[in-house]
C-alpha positions in Angstrom: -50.3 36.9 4.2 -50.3 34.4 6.6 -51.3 31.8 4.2 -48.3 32.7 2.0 -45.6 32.0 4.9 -47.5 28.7 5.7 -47.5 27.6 2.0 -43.5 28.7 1.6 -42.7 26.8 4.9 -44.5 23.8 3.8 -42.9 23.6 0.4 -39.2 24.3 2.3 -39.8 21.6 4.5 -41.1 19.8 2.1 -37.9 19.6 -0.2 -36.1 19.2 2.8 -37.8 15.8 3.5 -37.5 14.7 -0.1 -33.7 15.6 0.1 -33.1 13.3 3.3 -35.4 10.5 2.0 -33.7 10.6 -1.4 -30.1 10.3 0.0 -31.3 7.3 2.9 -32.9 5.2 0.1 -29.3 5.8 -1.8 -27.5 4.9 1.2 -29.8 1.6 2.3 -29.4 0.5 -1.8 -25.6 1.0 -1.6 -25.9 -1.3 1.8 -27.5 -3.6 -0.1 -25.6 -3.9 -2.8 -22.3 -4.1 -0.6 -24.1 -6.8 1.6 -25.0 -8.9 -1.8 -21.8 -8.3 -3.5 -19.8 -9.5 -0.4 -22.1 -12.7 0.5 -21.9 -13.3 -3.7 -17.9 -13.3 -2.9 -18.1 -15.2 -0.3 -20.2 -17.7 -1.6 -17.7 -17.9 -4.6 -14.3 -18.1 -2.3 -16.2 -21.4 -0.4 -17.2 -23.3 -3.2 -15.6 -26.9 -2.6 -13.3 -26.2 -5.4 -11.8 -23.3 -4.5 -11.5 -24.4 -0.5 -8.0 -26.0 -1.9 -6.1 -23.4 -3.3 -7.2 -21.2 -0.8 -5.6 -23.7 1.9 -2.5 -23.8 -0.2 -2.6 -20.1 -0.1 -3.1 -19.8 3.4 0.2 -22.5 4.0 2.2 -20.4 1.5 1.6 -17.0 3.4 2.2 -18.7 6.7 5.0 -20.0 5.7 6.6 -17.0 4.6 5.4 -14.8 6.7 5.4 -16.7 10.3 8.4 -15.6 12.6 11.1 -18.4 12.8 13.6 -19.2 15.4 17.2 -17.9 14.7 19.9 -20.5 13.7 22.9 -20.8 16.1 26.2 -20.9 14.1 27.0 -24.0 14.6 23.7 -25.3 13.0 24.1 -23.1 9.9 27.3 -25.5 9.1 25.2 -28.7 9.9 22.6 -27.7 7.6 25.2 -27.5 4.4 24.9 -23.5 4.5 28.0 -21.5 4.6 28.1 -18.2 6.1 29.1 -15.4 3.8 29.5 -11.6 4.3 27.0 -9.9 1.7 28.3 -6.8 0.4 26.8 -4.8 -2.3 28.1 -5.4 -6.0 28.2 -1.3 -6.7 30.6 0.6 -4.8 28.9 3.9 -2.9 27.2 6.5 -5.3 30.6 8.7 -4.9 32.9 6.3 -6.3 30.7 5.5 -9.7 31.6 8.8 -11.0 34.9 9.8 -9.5 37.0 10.3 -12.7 38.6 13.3 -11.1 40.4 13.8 -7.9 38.0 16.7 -6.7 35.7 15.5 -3.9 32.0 15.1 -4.5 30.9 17.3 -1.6 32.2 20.8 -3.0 30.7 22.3 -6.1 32.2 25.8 -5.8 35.6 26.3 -8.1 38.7 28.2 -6.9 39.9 30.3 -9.7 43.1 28.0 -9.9 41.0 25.5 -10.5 39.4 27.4 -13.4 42.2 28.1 -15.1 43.3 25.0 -15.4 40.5 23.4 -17.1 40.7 26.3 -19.7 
């Protein structure tokens, strides 16, 4: 009997250490792979010929994307540009479809008002 419980915990704790071993050795070849697949990256982005356009990247996204002091007015006319109020080309969404006089807001219809599109 005693035998039987000693055999069925063995096997149980056996599986169980399978189970664990099987998922670390997934996990440490994953790391691996990662680790290789980064340094293999790496190794590509600092070959001597692609140090340049990377530079030129780098400038480009600095450039657009460092913070730069505000103009006064007076230096926005010494620099040629002109100031000019931007509006939008399209009127508001309530005035592209206005053919009628009805405002946009109410959708319920007086019965006057249905009679007289009959």
């Amino acid at each position: 009997m005693f035998t039987m419980i000693y055999y069925l915990l063995q096997t149980v704790s056996t599986a169980i250490i399978s189970t664990v071993v099987t998922i670390w050795m997934i996990e440490e070849a994953l790391i691996k792979l990662m680790m290789s697949s980064f340094l293999y990256a790496l190794r590509i982005a600092c070959h001597p010929l692609m140090v340049i356009p990377m530079l030129v990247g780098l400038y480009y996204l600095v450039n657009k994307m460092w913070p730069r002091p505000s103009m006064l007015a007076d230096a926005s006319e010494k620099f040629g540009m002109r100031r000019q109020v931007r509006t939008p080309r399209i009127g508001s969404y309530r005035s592209i479809g206005s053919i009628s006089v009805r405002s946009n807001d109410s959708f319920d219809l007086d019965v006057d008002e249905v009679c007289q599109r009959n």
